[in-house]
KEKE-3310 file (N, C-alpha, C; in steps of 0.2 Angstrom, whole numbers, plus 5000, padded with zeros to 4 digits):
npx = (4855:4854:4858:4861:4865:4876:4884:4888:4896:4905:4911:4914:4925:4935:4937:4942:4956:4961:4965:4971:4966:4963:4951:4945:4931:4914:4906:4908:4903:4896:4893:4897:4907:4923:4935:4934:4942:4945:4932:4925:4918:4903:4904:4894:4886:4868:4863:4863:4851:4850:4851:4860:4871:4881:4896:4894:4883:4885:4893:4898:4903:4919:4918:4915:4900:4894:4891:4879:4873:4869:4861:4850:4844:4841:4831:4832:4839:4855:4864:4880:4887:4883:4889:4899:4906:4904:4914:4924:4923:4924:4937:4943:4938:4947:4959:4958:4963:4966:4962:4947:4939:4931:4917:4918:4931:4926:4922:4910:4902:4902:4896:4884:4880:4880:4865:4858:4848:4836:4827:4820:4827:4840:4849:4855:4858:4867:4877:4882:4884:4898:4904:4905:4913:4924:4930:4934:4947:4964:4972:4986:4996:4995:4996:5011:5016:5011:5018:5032:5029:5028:5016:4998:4985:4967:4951:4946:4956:4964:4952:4956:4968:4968:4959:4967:4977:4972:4967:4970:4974:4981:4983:4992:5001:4991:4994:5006:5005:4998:5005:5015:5010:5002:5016:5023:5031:5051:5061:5078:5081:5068:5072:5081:5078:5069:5080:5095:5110:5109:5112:5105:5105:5105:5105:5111:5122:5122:5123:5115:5100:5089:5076:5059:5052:5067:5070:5062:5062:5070:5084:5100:5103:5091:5084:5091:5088:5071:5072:5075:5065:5054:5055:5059:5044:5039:5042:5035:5023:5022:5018:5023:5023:5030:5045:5039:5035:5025:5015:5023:5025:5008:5002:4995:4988:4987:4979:4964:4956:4953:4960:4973:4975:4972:4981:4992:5001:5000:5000:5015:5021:5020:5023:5039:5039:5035:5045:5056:5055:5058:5070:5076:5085:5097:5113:5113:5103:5084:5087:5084:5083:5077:5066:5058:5057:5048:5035:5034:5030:5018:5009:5007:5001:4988:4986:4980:4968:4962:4959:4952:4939:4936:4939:4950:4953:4952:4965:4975:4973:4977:4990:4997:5008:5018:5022:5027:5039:5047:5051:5056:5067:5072:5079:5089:5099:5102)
npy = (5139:5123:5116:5101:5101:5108:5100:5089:5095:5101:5088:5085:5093:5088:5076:5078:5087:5080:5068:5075:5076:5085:5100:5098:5095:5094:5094:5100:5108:5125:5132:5138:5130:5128:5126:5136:5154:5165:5177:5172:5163:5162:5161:5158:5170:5178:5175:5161:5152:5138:5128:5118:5120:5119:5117:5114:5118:5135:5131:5128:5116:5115:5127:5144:5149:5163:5179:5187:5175:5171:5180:5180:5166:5169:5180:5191:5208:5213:5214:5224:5217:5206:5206:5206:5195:5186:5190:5183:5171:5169:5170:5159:5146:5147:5146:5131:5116:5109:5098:5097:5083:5072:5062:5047:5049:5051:5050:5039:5046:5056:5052:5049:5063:5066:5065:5070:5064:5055:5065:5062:5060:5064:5073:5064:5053:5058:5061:5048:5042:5048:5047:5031:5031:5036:5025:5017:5023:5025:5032:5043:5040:5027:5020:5023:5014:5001:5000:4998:4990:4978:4972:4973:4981:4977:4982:4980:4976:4988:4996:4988:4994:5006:5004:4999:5008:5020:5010:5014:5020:5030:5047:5052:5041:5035:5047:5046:5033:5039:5047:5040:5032:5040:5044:5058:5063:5069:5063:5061:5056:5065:5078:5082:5085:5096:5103:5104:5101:5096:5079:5064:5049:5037:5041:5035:5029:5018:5019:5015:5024:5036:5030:5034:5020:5014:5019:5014:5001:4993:4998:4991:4993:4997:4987:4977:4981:4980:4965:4960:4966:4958:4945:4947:4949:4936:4930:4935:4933:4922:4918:4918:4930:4932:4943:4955:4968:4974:4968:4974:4987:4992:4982:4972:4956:4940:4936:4937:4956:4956:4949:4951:4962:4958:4950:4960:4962:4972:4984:4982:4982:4996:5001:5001:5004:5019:5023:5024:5040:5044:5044:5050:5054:5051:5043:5029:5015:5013:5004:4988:4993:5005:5001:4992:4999:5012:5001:5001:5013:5014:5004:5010:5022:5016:5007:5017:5020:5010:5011:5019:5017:5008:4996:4983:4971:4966:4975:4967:4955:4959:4962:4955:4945:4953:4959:4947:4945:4954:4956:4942:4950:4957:4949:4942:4953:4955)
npz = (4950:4954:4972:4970:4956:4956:4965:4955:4948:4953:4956:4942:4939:4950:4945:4933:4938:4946:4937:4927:4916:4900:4897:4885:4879:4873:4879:4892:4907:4907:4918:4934:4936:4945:4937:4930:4928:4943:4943:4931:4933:4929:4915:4906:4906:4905:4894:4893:4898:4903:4916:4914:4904:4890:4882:4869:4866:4863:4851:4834:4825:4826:4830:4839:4839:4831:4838:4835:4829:4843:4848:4840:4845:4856:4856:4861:4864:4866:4881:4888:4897:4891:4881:4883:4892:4882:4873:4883:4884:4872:4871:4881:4873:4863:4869:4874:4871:4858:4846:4847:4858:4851:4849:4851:4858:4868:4887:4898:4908:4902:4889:4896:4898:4886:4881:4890:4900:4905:4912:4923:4938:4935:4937:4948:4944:4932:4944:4948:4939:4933:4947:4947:4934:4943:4949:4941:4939:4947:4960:4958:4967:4971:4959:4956:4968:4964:4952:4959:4967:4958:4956:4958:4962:4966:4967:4980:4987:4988:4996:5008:5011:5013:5023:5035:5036:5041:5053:5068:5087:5089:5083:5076:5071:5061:5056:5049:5042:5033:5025:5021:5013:5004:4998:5001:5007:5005:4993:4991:4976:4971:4978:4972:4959:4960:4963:4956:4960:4971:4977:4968:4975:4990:5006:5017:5012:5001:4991:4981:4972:4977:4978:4981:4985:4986:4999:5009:5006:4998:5002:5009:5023:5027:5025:5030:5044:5043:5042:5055:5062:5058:5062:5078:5079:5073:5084:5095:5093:5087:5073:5054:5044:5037:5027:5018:5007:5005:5016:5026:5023:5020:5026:5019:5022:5022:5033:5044:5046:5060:5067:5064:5071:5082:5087:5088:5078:5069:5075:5078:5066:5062:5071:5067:5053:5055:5061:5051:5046:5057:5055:5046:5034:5040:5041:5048:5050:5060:5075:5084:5097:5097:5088:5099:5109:5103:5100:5113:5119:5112:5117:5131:5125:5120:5133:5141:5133:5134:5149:5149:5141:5150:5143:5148:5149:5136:5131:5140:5133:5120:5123:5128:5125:5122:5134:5142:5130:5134:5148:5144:5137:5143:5154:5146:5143:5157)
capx = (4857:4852:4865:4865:4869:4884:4888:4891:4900:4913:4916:4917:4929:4940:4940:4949:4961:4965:4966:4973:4962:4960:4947:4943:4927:4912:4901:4911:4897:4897:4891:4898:4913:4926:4939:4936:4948:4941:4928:4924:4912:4897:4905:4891:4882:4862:4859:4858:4848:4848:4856:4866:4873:4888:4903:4893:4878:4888:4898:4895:4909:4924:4921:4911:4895:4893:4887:4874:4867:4864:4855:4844:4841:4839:4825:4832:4845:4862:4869:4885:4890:4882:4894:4908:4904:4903:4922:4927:4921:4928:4946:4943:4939:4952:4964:4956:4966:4963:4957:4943:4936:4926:4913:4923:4936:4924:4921:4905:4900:4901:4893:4879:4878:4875:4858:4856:4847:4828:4823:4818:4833:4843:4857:4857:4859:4874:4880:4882:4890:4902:4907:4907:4920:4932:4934:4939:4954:4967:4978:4994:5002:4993:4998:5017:5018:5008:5027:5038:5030:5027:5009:4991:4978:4960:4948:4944:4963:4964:4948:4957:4973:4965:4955:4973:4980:4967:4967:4975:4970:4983:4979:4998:5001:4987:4994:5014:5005:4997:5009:5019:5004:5004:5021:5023:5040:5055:5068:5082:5077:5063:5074:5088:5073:5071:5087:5100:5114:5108:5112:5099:5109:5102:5110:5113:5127:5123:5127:5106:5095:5085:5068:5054:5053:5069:5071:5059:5063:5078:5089:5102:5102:5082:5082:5090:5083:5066:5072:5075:5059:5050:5061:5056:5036:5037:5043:5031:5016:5022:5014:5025:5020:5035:5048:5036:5033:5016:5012:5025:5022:5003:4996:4991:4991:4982:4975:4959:4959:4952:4965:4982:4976:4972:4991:4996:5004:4998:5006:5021:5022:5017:5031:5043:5036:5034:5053:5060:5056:5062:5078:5078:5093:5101:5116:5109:5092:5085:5088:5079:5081:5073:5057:5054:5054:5042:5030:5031:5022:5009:5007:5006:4994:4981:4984:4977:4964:4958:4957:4944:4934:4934:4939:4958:4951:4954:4971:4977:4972:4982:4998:5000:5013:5023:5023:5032:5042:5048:5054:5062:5073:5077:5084:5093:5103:5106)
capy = (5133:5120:5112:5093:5100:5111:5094:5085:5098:5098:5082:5085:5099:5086:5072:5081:5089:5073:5064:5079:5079:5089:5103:5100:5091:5099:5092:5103:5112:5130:5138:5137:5128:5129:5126:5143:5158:5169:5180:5168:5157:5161:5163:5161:5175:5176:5173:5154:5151:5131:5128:5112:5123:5115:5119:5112:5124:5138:5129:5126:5112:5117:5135:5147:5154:5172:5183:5187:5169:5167:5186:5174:5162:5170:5182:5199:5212:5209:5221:5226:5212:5200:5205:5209:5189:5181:5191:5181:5165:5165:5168:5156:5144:5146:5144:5126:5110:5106:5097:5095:5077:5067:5058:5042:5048:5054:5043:5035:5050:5064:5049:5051:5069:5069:5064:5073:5060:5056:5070:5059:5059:5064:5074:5058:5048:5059:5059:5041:5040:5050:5042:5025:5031:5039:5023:5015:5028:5023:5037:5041:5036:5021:5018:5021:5009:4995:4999:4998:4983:4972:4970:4975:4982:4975:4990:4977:4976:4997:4999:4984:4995:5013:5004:4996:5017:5020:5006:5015:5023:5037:5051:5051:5035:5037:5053:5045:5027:5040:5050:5033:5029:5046:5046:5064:5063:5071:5058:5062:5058:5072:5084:5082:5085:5103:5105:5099:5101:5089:5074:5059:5043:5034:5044:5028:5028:5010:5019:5015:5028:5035:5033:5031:5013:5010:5023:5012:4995:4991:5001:4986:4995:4995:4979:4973:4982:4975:4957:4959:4967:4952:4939:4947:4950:4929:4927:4934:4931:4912:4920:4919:4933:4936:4949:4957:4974:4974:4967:4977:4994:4992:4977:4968:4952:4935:4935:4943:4963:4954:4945:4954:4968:4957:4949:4966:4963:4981:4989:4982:4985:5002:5008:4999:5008:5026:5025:5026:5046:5047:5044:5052:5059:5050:5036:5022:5014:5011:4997:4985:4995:5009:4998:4992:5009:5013:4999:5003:5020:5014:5001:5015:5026:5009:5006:5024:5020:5006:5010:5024:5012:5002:4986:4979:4964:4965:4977:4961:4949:4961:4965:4950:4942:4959:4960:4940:4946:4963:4950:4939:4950:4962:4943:4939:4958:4956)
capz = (4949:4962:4975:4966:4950:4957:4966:4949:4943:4955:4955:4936:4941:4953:4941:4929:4941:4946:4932:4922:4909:4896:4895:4879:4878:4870:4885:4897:4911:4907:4924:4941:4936:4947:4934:4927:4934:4947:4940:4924:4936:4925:4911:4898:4904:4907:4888:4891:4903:4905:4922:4912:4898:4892:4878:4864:4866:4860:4845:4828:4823:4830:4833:4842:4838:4831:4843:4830:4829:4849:4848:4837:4848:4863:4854:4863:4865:4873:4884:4886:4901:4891:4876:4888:4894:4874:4874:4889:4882:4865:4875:4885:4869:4859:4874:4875:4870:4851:4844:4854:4858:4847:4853:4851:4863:4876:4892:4901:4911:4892:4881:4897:4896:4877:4881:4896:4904:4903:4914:4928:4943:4928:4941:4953:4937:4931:4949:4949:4932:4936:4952:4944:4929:4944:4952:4937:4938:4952:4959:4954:4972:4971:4952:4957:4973:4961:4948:4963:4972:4952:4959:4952:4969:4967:4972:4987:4992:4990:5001:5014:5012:5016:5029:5039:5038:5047:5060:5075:5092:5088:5076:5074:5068:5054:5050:5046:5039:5028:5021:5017:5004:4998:4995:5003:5010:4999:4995:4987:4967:4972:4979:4964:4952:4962:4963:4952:4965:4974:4973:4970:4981:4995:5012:5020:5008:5002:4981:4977:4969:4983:4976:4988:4985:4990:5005:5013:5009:4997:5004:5013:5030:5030:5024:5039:5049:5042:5044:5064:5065:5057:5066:5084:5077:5073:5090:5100:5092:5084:5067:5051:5043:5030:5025:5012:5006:5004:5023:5032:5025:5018:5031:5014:5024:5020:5038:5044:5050:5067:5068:5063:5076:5091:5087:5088:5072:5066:5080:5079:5060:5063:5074:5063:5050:5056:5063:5045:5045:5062:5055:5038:5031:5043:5040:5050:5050:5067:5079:5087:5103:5093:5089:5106:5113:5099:5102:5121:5117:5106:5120:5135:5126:5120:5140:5145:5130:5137:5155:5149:5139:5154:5140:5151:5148:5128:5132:5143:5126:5115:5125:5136:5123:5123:5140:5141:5127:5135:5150:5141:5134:5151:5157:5142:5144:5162)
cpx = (4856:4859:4868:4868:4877:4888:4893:4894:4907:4916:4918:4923:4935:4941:4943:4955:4967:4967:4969:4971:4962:4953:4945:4936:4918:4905:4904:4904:4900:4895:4893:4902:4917:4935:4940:4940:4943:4937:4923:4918:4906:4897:4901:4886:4874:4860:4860:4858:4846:4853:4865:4868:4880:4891:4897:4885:4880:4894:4895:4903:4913:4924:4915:4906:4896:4890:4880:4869:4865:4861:4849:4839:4839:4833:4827:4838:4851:4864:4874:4889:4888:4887:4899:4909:4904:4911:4925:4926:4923:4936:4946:4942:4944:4959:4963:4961:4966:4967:4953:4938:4933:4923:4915:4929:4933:4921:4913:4901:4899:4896:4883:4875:4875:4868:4854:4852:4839:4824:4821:4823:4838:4850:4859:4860:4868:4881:4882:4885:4896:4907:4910:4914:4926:4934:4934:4947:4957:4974:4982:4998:5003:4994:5009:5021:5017:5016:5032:5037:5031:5020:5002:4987:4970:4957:4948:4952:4965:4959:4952:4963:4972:4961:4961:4977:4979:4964:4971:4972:4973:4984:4988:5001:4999:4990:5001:5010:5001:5001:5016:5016:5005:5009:5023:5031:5045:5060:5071:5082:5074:5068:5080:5084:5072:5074:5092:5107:5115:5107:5107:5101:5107:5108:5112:5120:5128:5125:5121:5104:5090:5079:5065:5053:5061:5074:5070:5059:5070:5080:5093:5102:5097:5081:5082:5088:5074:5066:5072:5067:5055:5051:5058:5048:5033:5039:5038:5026:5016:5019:5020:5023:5025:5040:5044:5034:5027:5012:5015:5022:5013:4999:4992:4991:4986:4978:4970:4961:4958:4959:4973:4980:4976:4980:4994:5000:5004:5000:5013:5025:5021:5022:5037:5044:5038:5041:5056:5059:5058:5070:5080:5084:5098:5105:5114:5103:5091:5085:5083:5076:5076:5065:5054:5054:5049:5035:5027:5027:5019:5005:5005:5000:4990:4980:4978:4971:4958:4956:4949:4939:4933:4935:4950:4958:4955:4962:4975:4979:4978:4989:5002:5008:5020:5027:5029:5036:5048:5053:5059:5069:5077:5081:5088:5099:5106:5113)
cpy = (5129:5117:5106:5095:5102:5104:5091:5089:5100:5095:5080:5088:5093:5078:5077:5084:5083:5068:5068:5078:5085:5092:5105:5097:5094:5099:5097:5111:5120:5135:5134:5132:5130:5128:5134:5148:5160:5176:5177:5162:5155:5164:5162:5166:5172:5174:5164:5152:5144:5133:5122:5116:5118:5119:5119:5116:5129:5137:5128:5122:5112:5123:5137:5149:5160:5174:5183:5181:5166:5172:5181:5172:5163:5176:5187:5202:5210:5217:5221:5221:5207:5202:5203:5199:5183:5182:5186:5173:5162:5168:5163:5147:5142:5145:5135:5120:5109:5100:5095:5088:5076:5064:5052:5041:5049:5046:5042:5041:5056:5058:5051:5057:5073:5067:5068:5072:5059:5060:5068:5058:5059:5065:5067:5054:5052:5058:5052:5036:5041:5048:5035:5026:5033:5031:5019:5017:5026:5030:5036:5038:5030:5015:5016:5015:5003:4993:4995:4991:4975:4970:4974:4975:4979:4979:4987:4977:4984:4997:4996:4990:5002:5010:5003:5004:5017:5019:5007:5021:5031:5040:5051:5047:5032:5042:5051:5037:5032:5043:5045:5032:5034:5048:5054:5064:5064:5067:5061:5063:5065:5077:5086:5084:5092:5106:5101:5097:5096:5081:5066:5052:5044:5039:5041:5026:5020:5012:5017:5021:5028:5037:5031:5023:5009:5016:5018:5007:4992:4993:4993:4987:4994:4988:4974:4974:4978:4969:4957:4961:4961:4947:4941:4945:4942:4925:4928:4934:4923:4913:4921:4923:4935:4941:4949:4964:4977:4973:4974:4983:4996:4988:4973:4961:4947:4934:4941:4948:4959:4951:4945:4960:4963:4953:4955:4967:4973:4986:4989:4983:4994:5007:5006:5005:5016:5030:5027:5034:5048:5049:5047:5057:5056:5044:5028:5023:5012:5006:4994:4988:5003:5006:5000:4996:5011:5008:4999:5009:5018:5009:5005:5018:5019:5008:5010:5024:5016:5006:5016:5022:5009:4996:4983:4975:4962:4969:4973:4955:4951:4960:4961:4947:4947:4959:4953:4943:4952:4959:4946:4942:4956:4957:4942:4945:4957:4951)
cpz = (4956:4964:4972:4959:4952:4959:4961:4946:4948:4956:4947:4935:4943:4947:4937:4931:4943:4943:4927:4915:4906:4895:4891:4875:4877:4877:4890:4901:4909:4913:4928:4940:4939:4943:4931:4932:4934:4945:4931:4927:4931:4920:4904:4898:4905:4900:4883:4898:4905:4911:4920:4907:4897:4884:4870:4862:4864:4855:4841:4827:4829:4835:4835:4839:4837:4836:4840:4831:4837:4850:4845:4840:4852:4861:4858:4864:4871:4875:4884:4891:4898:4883:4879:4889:4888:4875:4879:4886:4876:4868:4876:4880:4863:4862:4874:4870:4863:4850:4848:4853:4854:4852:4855:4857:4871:4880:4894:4904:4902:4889:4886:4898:4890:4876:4885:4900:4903:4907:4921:4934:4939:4933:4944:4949:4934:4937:4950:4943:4932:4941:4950:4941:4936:4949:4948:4936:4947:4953:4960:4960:4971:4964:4955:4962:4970:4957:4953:4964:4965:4955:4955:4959:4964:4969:4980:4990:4993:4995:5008:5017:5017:5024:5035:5041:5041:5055:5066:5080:5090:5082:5072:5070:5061:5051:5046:5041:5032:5024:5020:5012:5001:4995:4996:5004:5003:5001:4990:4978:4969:4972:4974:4958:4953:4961:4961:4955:4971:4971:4974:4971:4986:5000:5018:5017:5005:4992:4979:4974:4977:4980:4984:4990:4990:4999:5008:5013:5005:5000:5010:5019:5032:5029:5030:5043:5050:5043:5051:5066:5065:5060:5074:5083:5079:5078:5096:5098:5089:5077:5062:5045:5035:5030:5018:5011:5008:5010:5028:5029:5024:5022:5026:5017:5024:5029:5039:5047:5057:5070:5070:5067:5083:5092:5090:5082:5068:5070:5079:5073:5061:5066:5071:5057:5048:5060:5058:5047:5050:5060:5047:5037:5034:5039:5041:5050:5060:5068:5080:5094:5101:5094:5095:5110:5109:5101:5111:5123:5116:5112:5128:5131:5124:5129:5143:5141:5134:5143:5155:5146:5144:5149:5144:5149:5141:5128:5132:5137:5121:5116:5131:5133:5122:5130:5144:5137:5130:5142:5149:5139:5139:5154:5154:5142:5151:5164)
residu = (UNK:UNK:UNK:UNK:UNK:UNK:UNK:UNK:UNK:UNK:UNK:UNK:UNK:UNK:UNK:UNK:UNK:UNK:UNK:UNK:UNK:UNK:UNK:UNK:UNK:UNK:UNK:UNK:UNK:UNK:UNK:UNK:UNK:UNK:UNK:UNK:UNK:UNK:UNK:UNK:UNK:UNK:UNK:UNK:UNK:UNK:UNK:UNK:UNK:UNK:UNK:UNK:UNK:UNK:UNK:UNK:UNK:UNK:UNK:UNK:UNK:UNK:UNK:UNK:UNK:UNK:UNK:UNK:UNK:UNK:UNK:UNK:UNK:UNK:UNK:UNK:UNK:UNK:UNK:UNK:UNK:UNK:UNK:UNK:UNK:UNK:UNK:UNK:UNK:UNK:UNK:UNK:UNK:UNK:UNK:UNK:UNK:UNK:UNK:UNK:UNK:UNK:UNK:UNK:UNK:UNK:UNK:UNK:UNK:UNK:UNK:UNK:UNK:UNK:UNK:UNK:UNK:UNK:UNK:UNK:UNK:UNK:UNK:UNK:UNK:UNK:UNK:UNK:UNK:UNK:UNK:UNK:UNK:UNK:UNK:UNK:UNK:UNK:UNK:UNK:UNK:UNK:UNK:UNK:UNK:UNK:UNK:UNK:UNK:UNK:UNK:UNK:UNK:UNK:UNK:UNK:UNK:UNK:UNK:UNK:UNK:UNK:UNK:UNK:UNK:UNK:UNK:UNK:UNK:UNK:UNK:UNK:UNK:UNK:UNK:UNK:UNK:UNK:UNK:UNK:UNK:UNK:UNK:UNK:UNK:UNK:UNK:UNK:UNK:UNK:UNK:UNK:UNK:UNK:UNK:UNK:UNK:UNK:UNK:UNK:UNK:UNK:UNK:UNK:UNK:UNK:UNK:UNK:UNK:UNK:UNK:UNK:UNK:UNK:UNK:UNK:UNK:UNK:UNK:UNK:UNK:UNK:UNK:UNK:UNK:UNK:UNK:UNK:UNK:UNK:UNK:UNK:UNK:UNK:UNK:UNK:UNK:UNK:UNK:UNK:UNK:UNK:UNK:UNK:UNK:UNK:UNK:UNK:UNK:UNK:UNK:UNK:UNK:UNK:UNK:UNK:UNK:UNK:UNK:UNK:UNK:UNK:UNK:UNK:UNK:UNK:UNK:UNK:UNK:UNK:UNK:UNK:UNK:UNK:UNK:UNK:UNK:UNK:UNK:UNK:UNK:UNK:UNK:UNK:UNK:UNK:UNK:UNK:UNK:UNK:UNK:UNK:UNK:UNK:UNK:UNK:UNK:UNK:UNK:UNK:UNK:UNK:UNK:UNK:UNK:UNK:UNK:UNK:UNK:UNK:UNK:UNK:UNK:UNK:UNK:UNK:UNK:UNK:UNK:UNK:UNK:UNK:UNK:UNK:UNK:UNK:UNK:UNK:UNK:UNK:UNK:UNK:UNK:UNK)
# end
């Protein structure tokens, strides 16, 4: 089997994982599947020799082929691995979902498989169907957040989204803005679904439901917390930016990317942000004196970054308003 086919068959392999489909589709590749369990990889044996063999080449109707009518077809004797291999394939059949799809039910990528392509860049052509249909499909995190916020993403506001995680010197910072989008962190609901004993209330004691959604921004203590942040944010940059879900924890923000980084707005979001799991489990949310220690790191190492890029020049542009800000407010304590 050549490399681009297996290609397309993995990625036939992860759409369905990911989209939890059902393996019940009569198009379904029958070699080098990585769906099948460990030793079933080549599950229909050398007595079909297409490299695209698929479900619907060993069916009649519903059901399997006799053994008898593929000796037929294949015009010679089967050995004992290539029975052993029919046995292994009619399990593996009747284990299968029923009823098994109709043409009617099947998607974009199967209805291009039932032609099997005109022979010409036939793989790169499935390849490219396949891809197309999974970004029709939005993943589940990405579905959940869309519930929470009352919002609908545009693939272009997903790609802006994935692009803003991303946007930071430290690998750190990416790796807490990512597992906020993935929803990774165990909140209460979750770990009450575990475990029954536990109980699924906010631990901030505000008496909420501690979904994800509102760990991280109803909750009345983070709320506040959030207000102060934004109320500083549109003091040193003069930028009114909003209390909004969608900006603070995602950076969905009607200004351009150039623009809400050289504010620093993305920084200062970002240590806001990735101070909630500092404090998880805990009572209180952090302070404002929290923050500004957070955004004095991220502004320390960018310093160290940029003195090794030789650009101060553009550090100076980002961090001058901070640096006034940081001033002001050591005069206003003393």
């Amino acid at each position: 089997m050549s490399v681009y086919t297996r290609i397309v068959i993995r990625e036939w392999d992860k759409m369905h994982k990911q989209r939890k489909w059902d393996f019940n589709s009569l198009l379904m590749p029958l070699r080098n599947s990585e769906f099948f369990p460990p030793g079933k990889e080549e599950i229909s044996g050398r007595w079909i020799m297409k490299e695209d063999a698929q479900l619907r080449d060993v069916m009649e109707g519903v059901n399997l082929r006799t053994l008898e009518d593929l000796k037929k077809e294949e015009g010679r004797i089967f050995t004992g691995i290539d029975i052993w291999r029919y046995n292994q394939l009619k399990q593996f059949v009747e284990k299968l979902t029923k009823p098994l799809r109709t043409r009617k039910e099947w998607n974009e990528f199967e209805k291009y498989l039932e032609d099997r392509g005109d022979g010409k860049h036939s793989t790169a052509k499935a390849y490219k169907a396949l891809t197309d249909l999974d970004r029709k499909f939005k993943l589940k995190y990405i579905e959940k957040w869309e519930k929470d916020l009352g919002v609908e993403w545009e693939e272009h506001t997903q790609r802006k989204i994935y692009r803003m995680v991303h946007e930071n010197i430290s690998m750190r910072e990416v790796e807490m803005n990512f597992k906020c989008l993935t929803r990774w962190y165990v909140t209460p609901v979750i770990e009450h679904k575990m475990r029954e004993e536990k109980q699924p209330w906010c631990w901030r004691g505000c008496g909420g439901l501690g979904t994800m959604y509102h760990i991280w921004w109803e909750c009345p203590k983070i709320h506040i917390y959030w207000a102060k942040v934004i109320n500083q944010i549109t003091i040193i940059t003069g930028m009114e930016i909003g209390l909004d879900p969608e900006i603070c924890l995602f950076h969905n923000s009607i200004l351009s990317g150039n623009k809400y980084k050289e504010l620093g707005i993305l920084c200062y979001l970002n240590a806001a942000k990735n101070l909630i799991p500092k404090f998880w489990r805990k009572v209180e949310a952090p302070s404002e004196e929290d923050w500004m220690n957070r955004v004095d790191q991220i502004a320390r190492l960018e310093k160290l970054y940029y003195i090794q890029e030789d650009r101060m020049v553009t550090y100076h542009m980002k961090w001058e308003k901070w640096e006034e800000y940081k001033v002001k407010v050591k005069k206003g304590t003393e």
